[in-house]
N, C-alpha and C positions, 0 to 999 in steps of 0.2 A: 440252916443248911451250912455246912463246912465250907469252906473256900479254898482258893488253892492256886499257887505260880509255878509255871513250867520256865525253867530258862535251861535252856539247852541249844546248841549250835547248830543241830541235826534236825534238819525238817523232819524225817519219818519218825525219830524218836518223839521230837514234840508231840507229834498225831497221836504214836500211839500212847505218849505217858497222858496227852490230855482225855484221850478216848479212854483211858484206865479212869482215871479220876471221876470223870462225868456222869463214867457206870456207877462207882462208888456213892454218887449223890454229891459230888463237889461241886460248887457255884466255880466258874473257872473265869479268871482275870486273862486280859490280852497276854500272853508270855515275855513281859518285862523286868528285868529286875529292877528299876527305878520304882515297879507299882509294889514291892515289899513296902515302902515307908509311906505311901499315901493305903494301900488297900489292908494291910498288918494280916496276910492271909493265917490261916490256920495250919498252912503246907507251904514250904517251897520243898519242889523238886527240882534238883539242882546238878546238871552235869558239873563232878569236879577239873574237866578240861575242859575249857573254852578258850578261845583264839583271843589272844594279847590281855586275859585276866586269868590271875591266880585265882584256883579254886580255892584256897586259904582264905584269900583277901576279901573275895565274896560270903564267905562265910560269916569274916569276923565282923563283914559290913553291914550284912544283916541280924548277924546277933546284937550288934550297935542298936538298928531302928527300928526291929520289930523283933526283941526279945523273946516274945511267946508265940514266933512263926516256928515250928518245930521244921528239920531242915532235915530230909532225904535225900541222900547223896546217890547217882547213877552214874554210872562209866563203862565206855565200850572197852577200856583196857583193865587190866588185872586190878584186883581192888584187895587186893590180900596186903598191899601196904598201910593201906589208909586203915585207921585206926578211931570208930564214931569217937571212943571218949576220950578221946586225946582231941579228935576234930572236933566235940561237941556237938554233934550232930545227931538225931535223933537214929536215923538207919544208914548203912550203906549199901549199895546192893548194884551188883554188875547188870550192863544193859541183854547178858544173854541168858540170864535170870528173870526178865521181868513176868513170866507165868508165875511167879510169888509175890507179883507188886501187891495185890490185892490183901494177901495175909502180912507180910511188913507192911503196909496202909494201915491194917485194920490194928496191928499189934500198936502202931504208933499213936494214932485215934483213943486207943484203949487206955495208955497210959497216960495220956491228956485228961481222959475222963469223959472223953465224949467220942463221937460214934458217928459211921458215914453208913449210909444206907445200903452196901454193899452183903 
Protein backbone atom coordinates (compact mmCIF):
# COMPACT_ATOMS: atom_id res chain seq x y z
CA UNK A 1 0.00 0.00 0.00
CA UNK A 2 1.30 3.62 -1.07
CA UNK A 3 1.76 6.13 1.78
CA UNK A 4 1.48 9.52 2.00
CA UNK A 5 2.27 13.24 4.07
CA UNK A 6 -0.10 15.98 4.13
CA UNK A 7 1.49 19.21 5.50
CA UNK A 8 -0.57 21.98 4.95
CA UNK A 9 -1.55 24.94 7.35
CA UNK A 10 -5.29 24.73 6.58
CA UNK A 11 -7.46 22.44 8.56
CA UNK A 12 -10.18 21.85 5.80
CA UNK A 13 -7.54 21.39 3.10
CA UNK A 14 -5.69 18.79 5.18
CA UNK A 15 -9.36 16.70 5.63
CA UNK A 16 -9.89 17.05 2.35
CA UNK A 17 -6.31 16.24 0.63
CA UNK A 18 -6.18 13.32 3.46
CA UNK A 19 -9.84 12.09 2.57
CA UNK A 20 -8.53 12.25 -1.31
CA UNK A 21 -5.68 10.05 -0.59
CA UNK A 22 -7.27 7.47 1.72
CA UNK A 23 -9.84 7.00 -1.21
CA UNK A 24 -6.90 6.51 -3.44
CA UNK A 25 -5.61 3.54 -1.23
CA UNK A 26 -2.76 5.65 0.67
CA UNK A 27 -1.66 4.39 4.06
CA UNK A 28 -1.60 8.10 5.58
CA UNK A 29 1.06 9.30 8.40
CA UNK A 30 0.03 12.00 11.04
CA UNK A 31 0.46 15.37 8.83
CA UNK A 32 4.09 16.23 9.85
CA UNK A 33 6.88 17.21 7.95
CA UNK A 34 9.39 16.04 10.39
CA UNK A 35 7.73 12.25 9.58
CA UNK A 36 9.22 12.61 5.70
CA UNK A 37 12.75 11.39 7.03
CA UNK A 38 11.58 8.72 9.58
CA UNK A 39 8.36 7.50 7.31
CA UNK A 40 10.19 8.21 3.41
CA UNK A 41 6.44 8.26 2.22
CA UNK A 42 5.69 7.70 -1.34
CA UNK A 43 3.75 11.33 -1.58
CA UNK A 44 4.28 14.41 0.19
CA UNK A 45 1.37 16.80 -0.48
CA UNK A 46 2.79 19.93 0.19
CA UNK A 47 0.98 23.49 0.55
CA UNK A 48 3.88 25.74 -1.06
CA UNK A 49 2.73 28.64 1.50
CA UNK A 50 2.95 27.95 4.93
CA UNK A 51 3.36 30.46 7.79
CA UNK A 52 7.07 31.34 8.76
CA UNK A 53 8.52 28.40 6.08
CA UNK A 54 9.54 28.71 2.64
CA UNK A 55 7.86 26.41 0.44
CA UNK A 56 11.36 26.35 -1.49
CA UNK A 57 13.09 25.39 1.65
CA UNK A 58 10.67 22.46 2.40
CA UNK A 59 11.02 21.19 -0.66
CA UNK A 60 14.87 21.18 -0.98
CA UNK A 61 14.57 19.56 2.78
CA UNK A 62 12.83 16.84 1.61
CA UNK A 63 14.45 16.27 -1.58
CA UNK A 64 17.65 16.04 1.01
CA UNK A 65 15.95 12.97 3.25
CA UNK A 66 13.66 11.38 1.33
CA UNK A 67 14.79 11.60 -2.30
CA UNK A 68 12.27 9.11 -3.73
CA UNK A 69 9.20 11.02 -1.77
CA UNK A 70 7.73 12.43 -5.06
CA UNK A 71 6.43 15.88 -3.86
CA UNK A 72 2.76 17.44 -5.00
CA UNK A 73 2.59 20.95 -4.62
CA UNK A 74 -1.07 22.67 -3.54
CA UNK A 75 -1.78 26.36 -3.19
CA UNK A 76 -4.91 28.47 -2.43
CA UNK A 77 -3.19 31.40 -4.45
CA UNK A 78 -2.14 31.45 -8.28
CA UNK A 79 0.14 28.66 -9.12
CA UNK A 80 1.01 29.88 -12.79
CA UNK A 81 4.34 31.00 -11.22
CA UNK A 82 5.50 28.08 -9.76
CA UNK A 83 7.30 26.04 -12.17
CA UNK A 84 7.40 21.71 -11.16
CA UNK A 85 10.75 21.46 -12.98
CA UNK A 86 12.43 24.19 -12.04
CA UNK A 87 10.84 23.33 -8.30
CA UNK A 88 11.52 19.66 -8.89
CA UNK A 89 8.52 18.53 -7.93
CA UNK A 90 6.56 15.95 -9.24
CA UNK A 91 2.96 18.04 -9.75
CA UNK A 92 1.53 21.28 -9.05
CA UNK A 93 -1.86 21.97 -8.70
CA UNK A 94 -4.07 25.00 -7.16
CA UNK A 95 -6.40 24.23 -4.17
CA UNK A 96 -9.45 25.13 -6.45
CA UNK A 97 -8.62 22.30 -8.80
CA UNK A 98 -8.46 19.56 -6.47
CA UNK A 99 -11.51 17.63 -8.49
CA UNK A 100 -8.29 16.55 -10.46
CA UNK A 101 -6.40 15.46 -7.36
CA UNK A 102 -7.20 11.99 -8.09
CA UNK A 103 -5.90 12.06 -12.05
CA UNK A 104 -2.50 14.24 -11.14
CA UNK A 105 -2.28 11.36 -8.00
CA UNK A 106 -2.74 8.80 -10.51
CA UNK A 107 -0.47 10.37 -13.42
CA UNK A 108 2.22 10.79 -10.60
CA UNK A 109 1.82 7.00 -9.04
CA UNK A 110 2.14 6.03 -12.95
CA UNK A 111 5.34 7.49 -13.56
CA UNK A 112 6.83 6.09 -10.34
CA UNK A 113 5.72 2.73 -11.71
CA UNK A 114 3.33 2.02 -9.22
CA UNK A 115 -0.34 2.47 -8.60
CA UNK A 116 -2.80 3.62 -5.82
CA UNK A 117 -6.05 1.84 -5.81
CA UNK A 118 -8.05 4.60 -7.01
Amino acid sequence: MPSAVVCDDDLMSRQVLRGLLVDAGFDMAISALDLVSVTRPDVLVLDVNMPGLSGIDIIKDVQERSPDTAIIVVSAYGVDHLDEVAMQVAAVLPKTDLVRFDEVLSGVMAERGTTSSS
